[in-house]
KELOFI-934934 format. One record per residue: x, y negated, z of N, C-alpha, C in turn. Coordinates in steps of 0.05 Angstrom, whole numbers, padded with zeros to 5 digits, always signed. Each point is the difference from the previous one (the first is absolute). Example, Ala and Ser with C-alpha at 12.3 -4.5 7.8 and 13.67 -1.06 7.14 Angstrom:
<nodes>
+00264+00114+00156-00018-00024+00000+00018-00024+00000-00007-00021-00014+00016-00024+00001-00015-00022+00014
</nodes>
This chain:
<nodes>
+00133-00509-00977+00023+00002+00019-00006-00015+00025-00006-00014+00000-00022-00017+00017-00015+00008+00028-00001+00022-00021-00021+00011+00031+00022+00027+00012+00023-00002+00000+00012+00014+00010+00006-00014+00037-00008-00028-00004+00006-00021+00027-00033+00004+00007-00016+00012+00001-00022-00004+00000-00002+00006+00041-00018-00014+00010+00003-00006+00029-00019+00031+00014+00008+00006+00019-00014+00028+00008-00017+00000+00010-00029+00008-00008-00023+00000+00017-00010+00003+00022-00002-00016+00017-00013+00013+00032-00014+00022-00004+00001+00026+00023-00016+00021+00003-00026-00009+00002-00025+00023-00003-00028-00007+00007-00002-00006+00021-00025-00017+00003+00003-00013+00023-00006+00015+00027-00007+00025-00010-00012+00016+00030+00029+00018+00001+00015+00002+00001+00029+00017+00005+00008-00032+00016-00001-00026-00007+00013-00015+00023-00016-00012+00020-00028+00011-00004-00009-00002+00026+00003+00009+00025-00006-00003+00028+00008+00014+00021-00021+00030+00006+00007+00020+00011-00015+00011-00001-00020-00009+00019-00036+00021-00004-00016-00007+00023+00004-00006+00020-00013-00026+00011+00007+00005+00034-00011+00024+00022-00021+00015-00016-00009+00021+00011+00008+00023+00002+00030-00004-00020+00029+00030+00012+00014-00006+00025-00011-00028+00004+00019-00001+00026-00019+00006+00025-00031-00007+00007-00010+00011+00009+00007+00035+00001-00004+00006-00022+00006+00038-00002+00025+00009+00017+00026-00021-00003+00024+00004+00000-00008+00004+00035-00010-00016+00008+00001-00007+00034-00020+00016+00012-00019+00005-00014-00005+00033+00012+00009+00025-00003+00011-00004-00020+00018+00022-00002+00019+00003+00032+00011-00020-00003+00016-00004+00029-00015+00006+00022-00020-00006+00010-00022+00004+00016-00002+00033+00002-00014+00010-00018-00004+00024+00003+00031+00018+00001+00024+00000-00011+00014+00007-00005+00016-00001+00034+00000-00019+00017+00010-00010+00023-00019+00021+00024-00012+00004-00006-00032+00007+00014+00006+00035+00005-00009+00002-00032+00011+00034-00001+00020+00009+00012+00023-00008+00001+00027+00012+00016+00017-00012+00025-00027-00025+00011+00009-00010+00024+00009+00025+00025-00013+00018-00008+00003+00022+00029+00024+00019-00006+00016-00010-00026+00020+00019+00002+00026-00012+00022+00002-00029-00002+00008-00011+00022-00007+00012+00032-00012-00003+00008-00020+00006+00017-00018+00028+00015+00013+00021-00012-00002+00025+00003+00006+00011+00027+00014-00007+00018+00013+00000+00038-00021-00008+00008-00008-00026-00004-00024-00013+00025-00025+00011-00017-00005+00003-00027-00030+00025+00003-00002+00021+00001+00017+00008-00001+00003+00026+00016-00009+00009+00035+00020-00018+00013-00005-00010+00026-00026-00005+00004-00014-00015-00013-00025-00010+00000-00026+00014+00008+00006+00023-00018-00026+00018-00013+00008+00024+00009+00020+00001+00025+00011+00036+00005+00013+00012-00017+00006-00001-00025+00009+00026-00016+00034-00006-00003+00016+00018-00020+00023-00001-00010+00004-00025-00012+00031-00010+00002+00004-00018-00034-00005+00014-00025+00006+00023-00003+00009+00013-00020-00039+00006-00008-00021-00003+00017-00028+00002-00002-00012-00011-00010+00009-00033+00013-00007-00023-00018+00008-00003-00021+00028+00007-00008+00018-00004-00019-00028+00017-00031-00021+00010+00007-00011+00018-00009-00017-00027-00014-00010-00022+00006-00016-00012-00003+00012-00012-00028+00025-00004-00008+00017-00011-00028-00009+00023-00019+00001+00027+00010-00002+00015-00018-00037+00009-00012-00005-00014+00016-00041+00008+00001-00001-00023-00021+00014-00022+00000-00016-00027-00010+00024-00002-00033+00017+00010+00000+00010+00021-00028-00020+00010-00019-00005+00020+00018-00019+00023-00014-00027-00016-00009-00009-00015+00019-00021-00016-00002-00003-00012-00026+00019-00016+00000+00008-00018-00027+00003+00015-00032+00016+00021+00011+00007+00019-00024-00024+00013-00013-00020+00009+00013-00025+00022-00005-00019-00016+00009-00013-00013+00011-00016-00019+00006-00009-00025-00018+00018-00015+00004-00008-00031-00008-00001+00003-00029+00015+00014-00024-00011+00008-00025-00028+00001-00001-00018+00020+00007-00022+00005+00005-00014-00028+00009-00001-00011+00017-00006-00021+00017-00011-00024-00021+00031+00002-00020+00000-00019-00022-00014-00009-00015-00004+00032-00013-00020-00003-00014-00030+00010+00001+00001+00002+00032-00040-00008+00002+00000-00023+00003+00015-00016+00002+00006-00036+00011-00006-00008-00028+00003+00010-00017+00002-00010-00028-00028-00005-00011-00018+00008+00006-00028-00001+00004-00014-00032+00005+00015-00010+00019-00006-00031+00012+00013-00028-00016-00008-00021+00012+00014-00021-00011+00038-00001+00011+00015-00008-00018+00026-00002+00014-00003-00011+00037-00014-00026-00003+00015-00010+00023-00010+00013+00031-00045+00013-00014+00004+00021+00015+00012+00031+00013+00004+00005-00023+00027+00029+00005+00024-00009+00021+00018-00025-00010+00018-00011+00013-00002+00003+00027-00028-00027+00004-00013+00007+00033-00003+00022+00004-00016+00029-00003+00002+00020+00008+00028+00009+00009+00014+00002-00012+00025+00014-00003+00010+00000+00020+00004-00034+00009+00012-00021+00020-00017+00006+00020-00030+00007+00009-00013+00006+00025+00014+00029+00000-00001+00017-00008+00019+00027+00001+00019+00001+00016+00016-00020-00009+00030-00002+00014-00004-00015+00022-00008-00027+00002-00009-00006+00020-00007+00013+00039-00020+00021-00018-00014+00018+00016+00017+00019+00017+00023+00007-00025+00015+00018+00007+00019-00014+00026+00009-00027-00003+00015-00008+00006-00008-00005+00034-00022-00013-00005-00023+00005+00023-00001+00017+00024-00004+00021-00007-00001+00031-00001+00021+00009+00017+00027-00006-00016+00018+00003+00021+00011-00019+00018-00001-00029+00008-00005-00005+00010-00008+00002+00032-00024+00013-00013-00019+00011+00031+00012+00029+00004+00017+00010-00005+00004+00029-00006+00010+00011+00032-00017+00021+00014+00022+00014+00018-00007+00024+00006+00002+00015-00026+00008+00026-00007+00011+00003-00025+00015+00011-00008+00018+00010-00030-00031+00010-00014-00013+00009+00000-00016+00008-00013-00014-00031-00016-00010-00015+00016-00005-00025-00009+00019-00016-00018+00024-00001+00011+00018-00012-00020+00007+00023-00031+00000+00015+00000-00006+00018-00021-00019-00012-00014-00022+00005+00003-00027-00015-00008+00004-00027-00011+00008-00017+00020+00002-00025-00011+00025+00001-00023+00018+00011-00006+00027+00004-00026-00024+00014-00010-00018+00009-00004-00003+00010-00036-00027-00022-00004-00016-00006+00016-00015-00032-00004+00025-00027-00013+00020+00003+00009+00023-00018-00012-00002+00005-00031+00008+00035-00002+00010+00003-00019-00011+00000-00019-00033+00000-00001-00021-00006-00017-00010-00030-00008+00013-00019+00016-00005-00028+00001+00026-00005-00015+00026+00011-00010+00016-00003-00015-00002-00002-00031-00026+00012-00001-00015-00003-00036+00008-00028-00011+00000-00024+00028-00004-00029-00006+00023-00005-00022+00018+00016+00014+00039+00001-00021-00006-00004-00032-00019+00029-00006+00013-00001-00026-00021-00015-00017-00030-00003+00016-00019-00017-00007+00001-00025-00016+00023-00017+00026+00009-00023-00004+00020+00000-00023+00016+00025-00007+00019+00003-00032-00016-00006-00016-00021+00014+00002-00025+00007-00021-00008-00028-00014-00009-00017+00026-00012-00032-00007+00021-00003-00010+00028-00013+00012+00017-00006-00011+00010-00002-00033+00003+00040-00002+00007-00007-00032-00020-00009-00020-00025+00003+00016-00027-00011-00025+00002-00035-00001+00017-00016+00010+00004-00021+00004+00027-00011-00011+00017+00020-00012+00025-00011-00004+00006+00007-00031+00006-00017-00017+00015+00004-00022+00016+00024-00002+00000+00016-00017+00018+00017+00002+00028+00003+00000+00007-00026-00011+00036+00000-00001+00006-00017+00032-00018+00001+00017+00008-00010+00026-00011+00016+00021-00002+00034-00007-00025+00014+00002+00027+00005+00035+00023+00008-00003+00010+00018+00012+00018-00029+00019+00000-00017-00009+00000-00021+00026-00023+00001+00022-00020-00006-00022-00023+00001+00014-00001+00020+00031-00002+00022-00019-00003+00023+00031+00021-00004+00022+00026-00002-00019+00021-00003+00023-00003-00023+00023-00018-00022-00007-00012-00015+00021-00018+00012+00014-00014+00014-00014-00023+00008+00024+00021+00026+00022+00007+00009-00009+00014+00021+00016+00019-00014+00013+00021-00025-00009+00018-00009+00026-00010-00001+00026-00029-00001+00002-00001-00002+00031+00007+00028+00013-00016+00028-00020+00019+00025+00017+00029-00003+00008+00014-00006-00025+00029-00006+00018+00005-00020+00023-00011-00022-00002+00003-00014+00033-00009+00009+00015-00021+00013+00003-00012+00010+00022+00028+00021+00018+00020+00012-00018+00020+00012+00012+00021-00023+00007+00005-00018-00004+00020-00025+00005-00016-00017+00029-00034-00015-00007-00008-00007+00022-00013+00011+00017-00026+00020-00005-00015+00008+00007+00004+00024+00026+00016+00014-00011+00006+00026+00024+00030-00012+00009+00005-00019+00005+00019-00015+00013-00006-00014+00025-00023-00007-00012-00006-00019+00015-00027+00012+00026-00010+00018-00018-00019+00023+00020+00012+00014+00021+00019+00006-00001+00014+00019+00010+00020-00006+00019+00003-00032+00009+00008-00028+00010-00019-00002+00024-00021-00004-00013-00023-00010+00023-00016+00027+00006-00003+00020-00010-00009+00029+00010+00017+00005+00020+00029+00001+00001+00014-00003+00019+00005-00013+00035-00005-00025-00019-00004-00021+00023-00018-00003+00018-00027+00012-00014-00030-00013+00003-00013+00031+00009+00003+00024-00008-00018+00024-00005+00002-00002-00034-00015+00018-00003+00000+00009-00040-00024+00003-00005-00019-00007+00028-00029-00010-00018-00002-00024-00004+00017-00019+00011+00000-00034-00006+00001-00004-00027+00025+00019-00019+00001-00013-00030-00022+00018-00018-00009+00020+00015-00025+00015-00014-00019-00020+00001-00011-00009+00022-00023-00026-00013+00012-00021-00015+00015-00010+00007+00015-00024-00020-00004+00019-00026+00005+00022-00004-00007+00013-00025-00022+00002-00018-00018+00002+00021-00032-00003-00001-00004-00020-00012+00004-00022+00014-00004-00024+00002-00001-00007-00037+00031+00000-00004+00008-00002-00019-00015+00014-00027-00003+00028+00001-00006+00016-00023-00039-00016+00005-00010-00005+00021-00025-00013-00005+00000-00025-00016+00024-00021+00004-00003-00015-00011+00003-00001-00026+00019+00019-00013+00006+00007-00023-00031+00009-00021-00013+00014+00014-00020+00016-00017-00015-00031+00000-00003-00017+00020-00017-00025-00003+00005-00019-00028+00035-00003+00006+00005-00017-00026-00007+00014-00019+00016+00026-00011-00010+00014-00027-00033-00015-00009-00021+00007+00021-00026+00000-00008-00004-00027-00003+00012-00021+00007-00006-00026-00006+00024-00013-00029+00024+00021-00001+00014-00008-00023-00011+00012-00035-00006+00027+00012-00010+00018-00021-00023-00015-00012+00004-00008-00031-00032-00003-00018-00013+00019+00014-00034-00011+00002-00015+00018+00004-00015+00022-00028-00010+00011-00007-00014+00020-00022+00020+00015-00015+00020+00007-00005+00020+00008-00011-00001+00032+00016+00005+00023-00016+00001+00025+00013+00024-00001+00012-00003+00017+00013+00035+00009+00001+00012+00016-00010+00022-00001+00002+00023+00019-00022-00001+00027+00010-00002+00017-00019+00009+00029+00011-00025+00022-00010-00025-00009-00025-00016+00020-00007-00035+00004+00022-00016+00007-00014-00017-00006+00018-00012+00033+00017+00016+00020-00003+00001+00019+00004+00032+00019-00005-00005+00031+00030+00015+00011-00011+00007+00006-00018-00012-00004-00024+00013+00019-00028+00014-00013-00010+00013-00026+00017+00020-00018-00020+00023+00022+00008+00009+00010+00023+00016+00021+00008+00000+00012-00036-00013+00021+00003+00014+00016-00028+00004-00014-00019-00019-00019-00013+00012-00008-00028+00046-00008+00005+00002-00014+00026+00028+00004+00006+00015+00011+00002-00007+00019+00015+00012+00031+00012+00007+00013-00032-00016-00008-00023+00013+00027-00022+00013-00018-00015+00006-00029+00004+00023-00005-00007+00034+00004+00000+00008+00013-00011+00029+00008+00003+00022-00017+00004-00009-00024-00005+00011-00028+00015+00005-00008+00020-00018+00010+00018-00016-00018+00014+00016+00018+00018-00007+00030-00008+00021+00022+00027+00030-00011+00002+00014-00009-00029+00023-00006-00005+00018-00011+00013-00030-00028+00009+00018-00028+00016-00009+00015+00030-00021+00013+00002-00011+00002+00035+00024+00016+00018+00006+00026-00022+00020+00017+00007+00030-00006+00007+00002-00023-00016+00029-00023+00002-00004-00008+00036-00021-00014-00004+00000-00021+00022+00003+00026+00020-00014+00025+00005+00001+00025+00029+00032+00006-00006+00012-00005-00019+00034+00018-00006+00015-00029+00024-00004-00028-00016+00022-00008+00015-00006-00005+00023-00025-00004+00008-00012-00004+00027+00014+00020+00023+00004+00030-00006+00013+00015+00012+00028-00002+00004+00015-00014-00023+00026+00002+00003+00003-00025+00023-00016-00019+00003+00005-00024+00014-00004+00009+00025-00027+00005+00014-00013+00015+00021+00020+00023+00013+00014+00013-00022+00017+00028+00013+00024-00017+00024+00003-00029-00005+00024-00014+00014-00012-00014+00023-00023-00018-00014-00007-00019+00015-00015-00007+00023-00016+00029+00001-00007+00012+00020+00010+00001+00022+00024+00007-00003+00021+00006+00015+00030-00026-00002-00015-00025-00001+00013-00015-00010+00026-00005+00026-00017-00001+00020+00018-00010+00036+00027+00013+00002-00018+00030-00001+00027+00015+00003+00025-00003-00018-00013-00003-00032+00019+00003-00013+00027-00027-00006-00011-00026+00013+00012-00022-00011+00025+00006+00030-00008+00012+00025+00009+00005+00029+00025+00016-00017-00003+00022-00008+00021+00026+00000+00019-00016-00029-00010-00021-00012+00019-00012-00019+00013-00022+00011-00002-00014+00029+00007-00016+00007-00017-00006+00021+00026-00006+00024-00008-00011+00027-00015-00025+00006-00031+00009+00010-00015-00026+00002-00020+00002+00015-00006-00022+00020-00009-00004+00025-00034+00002-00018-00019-00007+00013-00027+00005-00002-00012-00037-00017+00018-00023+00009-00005-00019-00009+00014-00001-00034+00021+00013-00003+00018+00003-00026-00021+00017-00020-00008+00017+00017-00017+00024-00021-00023-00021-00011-00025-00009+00019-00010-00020-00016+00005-00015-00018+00020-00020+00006+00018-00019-00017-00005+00017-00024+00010+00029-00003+00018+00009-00026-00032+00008-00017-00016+00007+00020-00028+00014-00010-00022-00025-00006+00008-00032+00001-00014-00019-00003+00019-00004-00034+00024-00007+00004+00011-00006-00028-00006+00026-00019-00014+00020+00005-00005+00015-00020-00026-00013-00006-00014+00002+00017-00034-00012-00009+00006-00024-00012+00026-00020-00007-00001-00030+00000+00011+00006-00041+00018+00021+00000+00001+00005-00020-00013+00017-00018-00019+00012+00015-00025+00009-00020-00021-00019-00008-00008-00013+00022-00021-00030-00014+00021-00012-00023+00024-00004-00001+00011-00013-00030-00004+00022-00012+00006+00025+00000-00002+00022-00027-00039+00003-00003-00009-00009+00010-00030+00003-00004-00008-00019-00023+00015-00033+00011+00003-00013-00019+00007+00002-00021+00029+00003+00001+00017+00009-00027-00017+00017-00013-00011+00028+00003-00014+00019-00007-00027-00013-00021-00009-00020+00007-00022-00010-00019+00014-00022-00016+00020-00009+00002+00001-00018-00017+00020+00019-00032+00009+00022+00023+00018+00015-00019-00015+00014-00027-00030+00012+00014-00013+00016-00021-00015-00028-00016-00011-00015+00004-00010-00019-00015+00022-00007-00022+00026-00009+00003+00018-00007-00016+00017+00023-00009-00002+00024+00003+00013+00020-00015-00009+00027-00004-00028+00003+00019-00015+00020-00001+00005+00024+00015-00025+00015+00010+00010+00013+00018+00019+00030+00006+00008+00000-00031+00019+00027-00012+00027-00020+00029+00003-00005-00012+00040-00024+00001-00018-00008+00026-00014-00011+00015-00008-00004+00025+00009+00030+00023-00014+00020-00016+00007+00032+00027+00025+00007-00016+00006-00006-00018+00037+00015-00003+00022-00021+00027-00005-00027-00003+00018-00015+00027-00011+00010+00018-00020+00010+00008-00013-00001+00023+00013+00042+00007-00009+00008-00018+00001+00038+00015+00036-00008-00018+00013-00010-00007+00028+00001+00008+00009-00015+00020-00008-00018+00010+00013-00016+00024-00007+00023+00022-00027+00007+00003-00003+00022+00024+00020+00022+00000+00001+00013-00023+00007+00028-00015+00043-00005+00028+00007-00030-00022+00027-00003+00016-00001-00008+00025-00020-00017+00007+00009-00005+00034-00004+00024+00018-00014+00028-00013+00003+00014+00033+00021+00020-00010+00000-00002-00023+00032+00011-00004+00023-00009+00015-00001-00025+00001+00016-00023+00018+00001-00002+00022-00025-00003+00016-00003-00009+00027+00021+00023+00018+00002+00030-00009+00004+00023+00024+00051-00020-00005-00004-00006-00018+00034-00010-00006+00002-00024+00016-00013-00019+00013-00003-00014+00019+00014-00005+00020-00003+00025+00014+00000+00010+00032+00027-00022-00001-00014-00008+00036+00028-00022-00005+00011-00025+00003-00019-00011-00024-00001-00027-00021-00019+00000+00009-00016-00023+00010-00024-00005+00009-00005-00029-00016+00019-00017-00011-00007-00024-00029-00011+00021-00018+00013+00021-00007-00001+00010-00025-00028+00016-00004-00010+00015+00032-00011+00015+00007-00029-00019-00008+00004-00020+00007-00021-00027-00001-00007-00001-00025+00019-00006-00023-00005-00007-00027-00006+00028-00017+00005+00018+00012-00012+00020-00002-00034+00002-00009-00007-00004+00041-00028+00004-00002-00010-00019-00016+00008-00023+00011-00014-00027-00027-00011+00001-00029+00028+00011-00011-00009+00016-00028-00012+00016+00002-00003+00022+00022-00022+00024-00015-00026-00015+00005-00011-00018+00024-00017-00014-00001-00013-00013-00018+00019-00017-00016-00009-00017-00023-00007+00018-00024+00019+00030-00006-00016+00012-00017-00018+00018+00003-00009+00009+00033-00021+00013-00006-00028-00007-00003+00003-00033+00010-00027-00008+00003-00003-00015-00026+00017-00008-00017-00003-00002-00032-00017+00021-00009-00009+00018-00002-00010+00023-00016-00031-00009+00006-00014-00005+00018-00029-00009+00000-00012-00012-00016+00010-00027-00004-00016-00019-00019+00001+00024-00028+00020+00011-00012+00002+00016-00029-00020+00022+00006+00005+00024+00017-00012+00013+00001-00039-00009-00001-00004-00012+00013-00033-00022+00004+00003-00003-00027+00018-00025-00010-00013+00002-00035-00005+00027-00010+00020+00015+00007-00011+00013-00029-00026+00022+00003-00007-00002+00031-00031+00017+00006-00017-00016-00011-00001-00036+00001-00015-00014-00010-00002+00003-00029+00023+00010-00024-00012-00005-00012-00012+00025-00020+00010+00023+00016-00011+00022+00000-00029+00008+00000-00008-00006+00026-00027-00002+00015-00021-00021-00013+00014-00020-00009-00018-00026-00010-00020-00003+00020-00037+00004+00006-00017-00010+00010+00004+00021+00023+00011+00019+00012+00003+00021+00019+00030-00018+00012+00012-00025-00001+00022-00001+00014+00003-00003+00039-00029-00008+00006+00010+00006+00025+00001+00025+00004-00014+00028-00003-00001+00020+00002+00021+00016+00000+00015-00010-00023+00029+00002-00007+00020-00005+00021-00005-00013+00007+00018-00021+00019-00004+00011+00028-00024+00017+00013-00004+00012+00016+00018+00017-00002-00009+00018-00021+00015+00023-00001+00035+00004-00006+00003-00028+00006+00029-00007-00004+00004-00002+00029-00016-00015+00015+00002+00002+00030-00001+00022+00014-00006+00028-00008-00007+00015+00003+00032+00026-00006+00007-00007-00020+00023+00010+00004+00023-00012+00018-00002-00022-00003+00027-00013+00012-00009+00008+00036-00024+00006+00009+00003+00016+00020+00010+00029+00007-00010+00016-00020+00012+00021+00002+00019+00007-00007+00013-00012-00017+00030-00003-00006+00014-00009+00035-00015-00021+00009+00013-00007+00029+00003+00026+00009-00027+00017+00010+00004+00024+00020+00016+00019-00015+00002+00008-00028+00013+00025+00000+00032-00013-00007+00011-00024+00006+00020-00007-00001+00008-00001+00027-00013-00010+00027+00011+00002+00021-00010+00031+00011-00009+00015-00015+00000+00029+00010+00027+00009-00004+00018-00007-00024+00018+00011-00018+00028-00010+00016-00008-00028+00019+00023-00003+00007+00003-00002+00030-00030+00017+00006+00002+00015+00025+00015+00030+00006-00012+00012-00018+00018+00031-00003+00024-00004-00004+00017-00024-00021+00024+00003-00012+00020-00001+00029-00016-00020+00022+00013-00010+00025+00006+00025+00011-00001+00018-00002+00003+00032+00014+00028+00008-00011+00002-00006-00029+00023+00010-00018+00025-00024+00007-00003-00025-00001+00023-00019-00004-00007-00030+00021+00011-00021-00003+00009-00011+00021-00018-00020-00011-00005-00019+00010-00022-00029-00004+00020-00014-00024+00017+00001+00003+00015-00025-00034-00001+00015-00014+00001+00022-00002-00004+00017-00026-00037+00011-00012-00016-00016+00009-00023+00002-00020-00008-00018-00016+00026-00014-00007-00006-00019-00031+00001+00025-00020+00019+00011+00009+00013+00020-00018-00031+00024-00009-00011+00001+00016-00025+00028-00006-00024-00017-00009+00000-00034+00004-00009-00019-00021+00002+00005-00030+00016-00006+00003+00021-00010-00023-00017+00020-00028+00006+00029+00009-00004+00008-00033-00035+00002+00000-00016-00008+00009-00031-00012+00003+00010-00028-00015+00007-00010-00001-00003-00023-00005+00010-00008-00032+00029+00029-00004+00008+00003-00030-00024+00013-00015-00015+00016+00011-00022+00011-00008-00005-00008-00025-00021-00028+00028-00013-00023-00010+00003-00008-00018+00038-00009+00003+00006-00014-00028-00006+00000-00031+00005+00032+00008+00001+00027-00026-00035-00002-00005-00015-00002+00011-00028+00006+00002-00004-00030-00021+00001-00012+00020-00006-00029-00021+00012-00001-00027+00027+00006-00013+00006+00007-00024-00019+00016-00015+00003+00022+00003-00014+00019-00010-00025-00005-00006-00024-00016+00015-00026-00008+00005-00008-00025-00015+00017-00005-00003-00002-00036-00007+00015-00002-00037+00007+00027-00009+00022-00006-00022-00018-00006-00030-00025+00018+00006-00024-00014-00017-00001-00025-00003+00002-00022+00019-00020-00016+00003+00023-00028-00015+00031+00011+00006+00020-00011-00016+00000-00027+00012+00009-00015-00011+00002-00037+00007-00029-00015+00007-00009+00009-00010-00031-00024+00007-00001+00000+00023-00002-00030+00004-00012-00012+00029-00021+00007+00019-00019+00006-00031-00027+00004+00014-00007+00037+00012+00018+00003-00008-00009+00042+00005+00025+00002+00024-00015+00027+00004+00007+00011+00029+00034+00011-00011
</nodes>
């Protein structure tokens, strides 16, 4: 009876350790490259101006360095996979670099074209760095883990194109392109001096890691998830300016404000998002997450108006859409096993094209109905989802560890 008072054991000792300090390196290039890539969406008037052509021409350069990423950097990946990690890394990083470079010096659209798919091939570094990552992390801290390396994507939308798009303004918009340079050089430097040296890198030492994945029925399961909700988000967000304007009256400094507290509450749901699948797994991680989305754009078009409400609105869909990453990443990781950056590409790879055929979707819809009403042509993309993930996931039942 005795041992009914019996005292409770500390966890192992590697669950209360901190994680690597080399996720946080990852984490801050992440930010780097993430800041880099979509500095010129800010910035689209003065390079335009710049180089002779349309906005709507330049505006062409987001959608080259998309495609890039989507059909490209997969590939890229895994001939990289061939080398030592920290040299792949460096490669990756001279890529982007180059690209960044590239445009820079750019004065013709043709060149800046050029330089977005050199970007978008130097973006391999993303899922590379997952790759190291999960081969370094315990598995019950697997989906924290990533969610660190990936917070820096989300700041990069809170600091990075904030702050670009500030001094592109102020300065010209090739000033924060070298500062960009600058930066993504220094990045590939640390990697190569943080990264062990002799270690491959993640991602297969050849194309043919592609198929053994590809005829996994899993693997389509979670990729096809991530292109469903990606569209339902993209069909709004795209079109985010207009739509927060026609729900409520707001000057050009208010719209930021409202478009910064969304980025401020997605870095906490990025967070939340890994600590959620580590401690409950990533089933119960995408059910809060594709129902918080599923209700807020159901929500947001009831708004109009209420601009507190309109706020707590976006907040929440923020915090749950960028919850879904860290879960989704586990469960390619543990799908894929020795193929997880590859995996993880091709996760990057949808969540782009989910972007374009979501802001295609809520380009046409703009013909039919008014800017507050494309939560609503969201919305059932996103119930899809929900239904998708049930249905997909009902095998795999409670375990932590399955998709």
């Amino acid at each position: 009876m005795a041992d009914t008072a019996r005292p409770r054991l500390p966890e192992p000792l590697h669950t209360c350790q901190p994680l690597p300090r080399l996720l946080y390196l990852f984490s801050f290039v992440n930010l780097v490259i993430g800041s880099a890539a979509f500095i010129n969406t800010g910035l689209l008037e003065p390079m335009a101006e710049s180089v002779g052509v349309s906005v709507a021409a330049v505006g062409q350069t987001t959608t080259v360095y998309a495609v890039s990423v989507a059909l490209l950097a997969p590939l890229v990946l895994a001939w990289l996979g061939r080398f030592p990690q920290r040299m792949a890394l460096a490669m990756a990083m001279a890529l982007f670099t180059a690209g960044n470079a590239l445009t820079a010096v750019a004065q013709d659209l043709s060149t800046l074209l050029l330089a977005r798919v050199l970007m978008g091939l130097g973006s391999a570094a993303t899922p590379m760095m997952a790759g190291v990552a999960v081969a370094m992390i315990p598995p019950e801290r697997r989906a924290r883990g990533l969610a660190l390396v990936f917070l820096g994507v989300s700041l990069s939308y809170v600091i990075g194109l904030p702050l670009g798009a500030w001094a592109g303004l102020g300065w010209g918009w090739r000033v924060p392109t070298w500062v960009a340079t600058g930066l993504t050089a220094a990045a590939g430097l640390a990697l190569w001096l943080a990264v062990p040296p002799g270690s491959r890198a993640p991602g297969g030492p050849a194309l043919s890691g592609f198929a053994g994945l590809l005829r996994q029925r899993a693997a389509w399961a979670v990729l096809s998830l991530t292109f469903t909700y990606f569209i339902a988000i993209f069909s709004v967000f795209s079109y985010i300016g207009p739509v927060l304007k026609s729900l409520v009256a707001m000057d050009r400094n208010t719209l930021s404000l409202a478009i910064s507290a969304f980025g401020v509450s997605g870095v906490f749901g990025t967070v939340l998002g890994g600590r959620l699948t580590d401690r409950c797994g990533p089933r119960a991680t995408l059910t809060f997450g594709l129902t918080g989305l599923t209700v807020c754009m159901g929500l947001l078009p009831l708004t109009a108006g209420h601009p507190l409400t309109m706020m707590a609105v976006m907040m929440a869909w923020g915090l749950s859409g960028f919850s879904m990453m860290a879960a989704q990443q586990t469960r390619l990781a543990v799908i894929a096993g020795p193929q997880t950056a590859l995996a993880l590409s091709l996760n990057t790879s949808m969540i782009y094209l989910g972007t374009a055929s979501g802001s295609a979707l809520g380009g046409a819809a703009l013909v039919l109905v008014e800017p507050y009403q494309l939560p609503w042509i969201g919305a059932p993309f996103a119930l899809a989802a929900w239904l998708w993930m049930w249905v997909s996931t009902r095998s795999a039942g409670r375990d932590r560890g399955l998709p």
